[in-house]
N, C-alpha and C positions, 0 to 999 in steps of 0.2 A: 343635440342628439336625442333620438329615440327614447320613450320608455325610462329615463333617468341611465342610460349607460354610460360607464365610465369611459375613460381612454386607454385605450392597451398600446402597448410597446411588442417590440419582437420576445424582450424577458418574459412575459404576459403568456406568450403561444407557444404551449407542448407539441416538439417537435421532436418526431417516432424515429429513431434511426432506419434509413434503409433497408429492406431483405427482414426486417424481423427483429427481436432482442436477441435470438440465440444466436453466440460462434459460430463461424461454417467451420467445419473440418470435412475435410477429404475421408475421413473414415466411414464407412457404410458397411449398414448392416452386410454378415453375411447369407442369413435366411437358410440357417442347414436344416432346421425345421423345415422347408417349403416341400410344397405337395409335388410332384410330376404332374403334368398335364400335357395336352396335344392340344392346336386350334384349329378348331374346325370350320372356323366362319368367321369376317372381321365386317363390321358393322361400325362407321363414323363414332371410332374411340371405342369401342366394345368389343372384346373378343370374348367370344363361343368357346369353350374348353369342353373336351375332354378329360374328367378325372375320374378313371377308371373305365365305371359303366354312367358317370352320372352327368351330365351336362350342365355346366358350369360359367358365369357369365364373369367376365373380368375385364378390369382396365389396367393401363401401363404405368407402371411405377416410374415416379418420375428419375429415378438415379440411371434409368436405363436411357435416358438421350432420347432423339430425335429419330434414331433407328428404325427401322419397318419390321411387322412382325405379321407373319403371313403364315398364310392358312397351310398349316403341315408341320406348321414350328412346334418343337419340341419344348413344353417353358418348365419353370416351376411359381407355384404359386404359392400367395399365402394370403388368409383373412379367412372369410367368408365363403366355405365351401359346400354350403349345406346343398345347393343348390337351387334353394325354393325362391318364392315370387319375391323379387325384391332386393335378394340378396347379390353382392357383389365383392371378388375376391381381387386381388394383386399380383398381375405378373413379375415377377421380379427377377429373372433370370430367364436367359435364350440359350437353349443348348448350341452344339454344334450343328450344322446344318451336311448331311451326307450327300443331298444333291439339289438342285435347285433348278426353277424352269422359270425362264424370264420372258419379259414382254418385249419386244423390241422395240426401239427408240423407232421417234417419228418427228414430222414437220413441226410437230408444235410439243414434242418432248423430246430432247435431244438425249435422255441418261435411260438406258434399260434400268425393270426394273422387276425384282422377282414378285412372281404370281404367287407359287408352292414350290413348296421344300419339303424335301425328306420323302419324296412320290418314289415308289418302285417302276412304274408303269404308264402309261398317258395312251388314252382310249380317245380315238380320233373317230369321231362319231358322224357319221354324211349320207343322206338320202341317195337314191338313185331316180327316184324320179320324186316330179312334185313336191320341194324345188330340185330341181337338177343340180346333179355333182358339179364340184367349185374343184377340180383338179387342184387349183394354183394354193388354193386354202389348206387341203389335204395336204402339199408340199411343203407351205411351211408349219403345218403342226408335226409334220414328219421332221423335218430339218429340226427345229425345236427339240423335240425330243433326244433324238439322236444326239444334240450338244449337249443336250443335261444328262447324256449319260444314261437315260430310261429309255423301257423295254416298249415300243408301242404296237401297236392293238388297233388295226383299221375295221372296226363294224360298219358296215351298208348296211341301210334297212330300207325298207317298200318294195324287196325282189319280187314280189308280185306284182308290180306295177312296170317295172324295170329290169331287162338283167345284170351280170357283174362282171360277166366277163370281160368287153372292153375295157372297164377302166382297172379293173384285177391286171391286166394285159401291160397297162403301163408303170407296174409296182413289180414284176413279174422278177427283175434284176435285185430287186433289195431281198427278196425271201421273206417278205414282209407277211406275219400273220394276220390274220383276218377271221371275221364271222360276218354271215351273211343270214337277213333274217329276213321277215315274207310279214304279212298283215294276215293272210288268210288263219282263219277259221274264227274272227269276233263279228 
Protein backbone atom coordinates (compact mmCIF):
# COMPACT_ATOMS: atom_id res chain seq x y z
CA UNK A 1 0.00 0.00 0.00
CA UNK A 2 0.59 3.53 -0.54
CA UNK A 3 2.28 6.16 1.74
CA UNK A 4 2.40 3.40 4.92
CA UNK A 5 -1.71 3.06 4.87
CA UNK A 6 -3.43 0.86 6.71
CA UNK A 7 -6.47 -1.52 5.94
CA UNK A 8 -9.95 -0.38 6.39
CA UNK A 9 -13.05 -2.48 6.98
CA UNK A 10 -16.59 -1.29 6.29
CA UNK A 11 -16.52 -0.54 10.66
CA UNK A 12 -13.58 1.94 9.50
CA UNK A 13 -16.06 4.22 7.00
CA UNK A 14 -18.58 6.83 8.54
CA UNK A 15 -21.64 6.36 6.84
CA UNK A 16 -24.26 9.72 6.84
CA UNK A 17 -27.60 8.54 7.15
CA UNK A 18 -29.79 9.35 4.16
CA UNK A 19 -31.87 12.86 3.81
CA UNK A 20 -29.70 14.36 6.75
CA UNK A 21 -29.49 13.71 10.66
CA UNK A 22 -32.65 15.66 11.35
CA UNK A 23 -36.35 13.65 11.83
CA UNK A 24 -38.61 14.51 8.85
CA UNK A 25 -42.04 15.52 10.32
CA UNK A 26 -44.90 16.60 8.38
CA UNK A 27 -45.13 19.79 10.47
CA UNK A 28 -44.33 23.04 8.57
CA UNK A 29 -43.75 26.24 9.43
CA UNK A 30 -46.90 28.30 9.23
CA UNK A 31 -45.14 31.76 8.35
CA UNK A 32 -48.02 34.11 9.89
CA UNK A 33 -45.24 36.54 10.01
CA UNK A 34 -44.84 36.41 5.96
CA UNK A 35 -45.18 39.59 4.04
CA UNK A 36 -47.99 39.78 0.93
CA UNK A 37 -46.54 40.13 -2.25
CA UNK A 38 -47.75 39.83 -6.00
CA UNK A 39 -45.31 38.28 -9.11
CA UNK A 40 -44.73 40.20 -11.44
CA UNK A 41 -42.04 38.42 -13.62
CA UNK A 42 -40.69 34.68 -13.38
CA UNK A 43 -37.09 34.26 -14.45
CA UNK A 44 -35.57 30.33 -14.38
CA UNK A 45 -36.28 29.89 -10.47
CA UNK A 46 -36.59 33.68 -9.55
CA UNK A 47 -39.63 35.42 -9.00
CA UNK A 48 -39.92 39.29 -9.33
CA UNK A 49 -42.28 40.39 -6.36
CA UNK A 50 -44.19 43.00 -5.60
CA UNK A 51 -44.12 44.13 -2.04
CA UNK A 52 -45.88 46.99 -1.67
CA UNK A 53 -44.21 49.83 -3.90
CA UNK A 54 -40.73 47.92 -3.61
CA UNK A 55 -39.63 45.20 -5.90
CA UNK A 56 -38.46 42.28 -4.52
CA UNK A 57 -36.54 39.17 -5.84
CA UNK A 58 -37.61 35.65 -4.39
CA UNK A 59 -37.23 31.91 -4.94
CA UNK A 60 -39.67 28.93 -4.08
CA UNK A 61 -39.69 27.49 -0.70
CA UNK A 62 -39.10 24.17 -1.02
CA UNK A 63 -42.45 22.80 1.29
CA UNK A 64 -44.42 24.37 -1.57
CA UNK A 65 -43.77 21.18 -4.29
CA UNK A 66 -43.43 21.17 -7.71
CA UNK A 67 -46.35 23.55 -8.27
CA UNK A 68 -46.05 26.62 -11.00
CA UNK A 69 -46.12 29.98 -9.76
CA UNK A 70 -47.02 32.49 -12.30
CA UNK A 71 -46.92 35.88 -12.96
CA UNK A 72 -50.17 37.57 -11.22
CA UNK A 73 -49.90 35.18 -8.20
CA UNK A 74 -50.86 36.37 -5.05
CA UNK A 75 -47.87 34.85 -2.53
CA UNK A 76 -46.46 35.63 0.83
CA UNK A 77 -43.17 35.81 1.57
CA UNK A 78 -40.58 35.70 4.07
CA UNK A 79 -36.57 36.52 4.46
CA UNK A 80 -35.03 39.13 2.79
CA UNK A 81 -37.07 41.95 1.81
CA UNK A 82 -35.15 44.82 1.80
CA UNK A 83 -35.01 44.62 -1.78
CA UNK A 84 -31.48 45.88 -2.56
CA UNK A 85 -28.64 44.30 -4.91
CA UNK A 86 -28.14 40.92 -3.74
CA UNK A 87 -30.76 40.32 -1.69
CA UNK A 88 -33.18 37.35 -1.89
CA UNK A 89 -36.63 36.47 -0.01
CA UNK A 90 -38.93 33.15 0.27
CA UNK A 91 -42.18 32.31 -1.26
CA UNK A 92 -43.87 30.51 0.95
CA UNK A 93 -47.40 30.41 0.37
CA UNK A 94 -49.81 30.91 -2.94
CA UNK A 95 -53.00 32.51 -2.26
CA UNK A 96 -55.98 31.62 -4.13
CA UNK A 97 -56.11 32.30 -7.57
CA UNK A 98 -59.66 34.47 -8.86
CA UNK A 99 -58.96 33.83 -12.37
CA UNK A 100 -56.42 32.25 -14.48
CA UNK A 101 -55.56 32.48 -18.37
CA UNK A 102 -53.90 29.30 -19.84
CA UNK A 103 -51.64 28.32 -22.78
CA UNK A 104 -53.04 25.80 -24.61
CA UNK A 105 -51.80 22.28 -25.08
CA UNK A 106 -49.99 21.43 -28.34
CA UNK A 107 -48.10 18.60 -30.40
CA UNK A 108 -45.19 18.49 -28.26
CA UNK A 109 -47.19 19.51 -24.78
CA UNK A 110 -50.06 17.81 -24.27
CA UNK A 111 -51.21 19.62 -20.51
CA UNK A 112 -52.41 23.44 -20.52
CA UNK A 113 -50.81 25.37 -18.64
CA UNK A 114 -51.44 28.74 -16.76
CA UNK A 115 -49.55 31.97 -18.07
CA UNK A 116 -51.44 34.71 -15.31
CA UNK A 117 -53.65 34.72 -12.72
CA UNK A 118 -55.62 37.05 -10.94
CA UNK A 119 -55.85 39.47 -14.55
CA UNK A 120 -59.01 41.51 -14.65
CA UNK A 121 -58.61 42.28 -18.28
CA UNK A 122 -56.39 40.90 -21.38
CA UNK A 123 -55.52 43.67 -23.95
CA UNK A 124 -55.15 42.00 -27.33
CA UNK A 125 -52.68 44.04 -29.12
CA UNK A 126 -52.44 43.81 -33.46
CA UNK A 127 -51.22 46.07 -36.13
CA UNK A 128 -53.25 46.85 -39.12
CA UNK A 129 -50.68 47.16 -41.38
CA UNK A 130 -47.04 46.43 -41.46
CA UNK A 131 -47.47 43.28 -40.41
CA UNK A 132 -50.73 42.69 -41.27
CA UNK A 133 -53.69 41.60 -38.98
CA UNK A 134 -53.49 37.64 -37.96
CA UNK A 135 -57.65 37.52 -37.59
CA UNK A 136 -57.01 33.69 -36.50
CA UNK A 137 -54.49 35.05 -33.60
CA UNK A 138 -56.97 37.73 -32.51
CA UNK A 139 -59.65 34.85 -32.20
CA UNK A 140 -57.91 32.91 -30.11
CA UNK A 141 -56.62 35.65 -27.69
CA UNK A 142 -60.27 36.51 -27.68
CA UNK A 143 -61.50 32.82 -27.17
CA UNK A 144 -58.79 32.72 -24.34
CA UNK A 145 -59.95 35.42 -22.65
CA UNK A 146 -63.47 35.03 -22.63
CA UNK A 147 -62.69 31.26 -20.91
CA UNK A 148 -60.67 32.89 -18.09
CA UNK A 149 -63.48 34.84 -17.48
CA UNK A 150 -61.64 38.35 -18.33
CA UNK A 151 -62.85 41.62 -19.83
CA UNK A 152 -60.80 42.03 -23.22
CA UNK A 153 -59.65 44.93 -24.95
CA UNK A 154 -58.89 44.70 -28.89
CA UNK A 155 -56.10 47.86 -29.59
CA UNK A 156 -55.11 48.27 -33.45
CA UNK A 157 -52.47 50.47 -33.97
CA UNK A 158 -50.74 51.90 -37.46
CA UNK A 159 -54.46 53.48 -38.36
CA UNK A 160 -52.48 55.57 -40.37
CA UNK A 161 -51.05 53.22 -42.33
CA UNK A 162 -54.34 51.04 -42.36
CA UNK A 163 -57.85 51.44 -41.67
CA UNK A 164 -60.24 49.28 -38.92
CA UNK A 165 -63.11 49.10 -40.15
CA UNK A 166 -62.99 45.81 -42.08
CA UNK A 167 -61.61 43.83 -39.57
CA UNK A 168 -63.83 46.02 -36.49
CA UNK A 169 -66.60 44.52 -39.05
CA UNK A 170 -65.84 40.94 -38.22
CA UNK A 171 -65.93 41.57 -34.19
CA UNK A 172 -69.00 43.70 -34.80
CA UNK A 173 -71.33 40.53 -33.19
CA UNK A 174 -69.28 40.31 -29.85
CA UNK A 175 -69.69 44.14 -28.72
CA UNK A 176 -66.30 43.77 -28.35
CA UNK A 177 -64.35 47.15 -27.13
CA UNK A 178 -61.59 48.48 -28.89
CA UNK A 179 -59.04 51.48 -29.37
CA UNK A 180 -57.65 52.38 -32.36
CA UNK A 181 -54.51 54.49 -32.49
CA UNK A 182 -52.40 56.25 -35.56
CA UNK A 183 -48.48 56.81 -35.59
CA UNK A 184 -49.08 60.33 -36.82
CA UNK A 185 -47.45 63.29 -35.28
CA UNK A 186 -43.72 61.68 -34.18
Amino acid sequence: MRGGGRHLDEDDVRVRARGGSRPRTRKRPKHEDATAGMVTAVDRGRYRCLVGDRPVVAMKARELGRGSIVVGDRVALVGDLSGGPGSLARIVRVEGRDSVLRRTADDTDPVERVSVANADQRVVVCSLADPDPQPRLIDRCLVAAYDAGLDPLLCLTKADLAGAGELLDGYASLDLRHVVTDHEGD
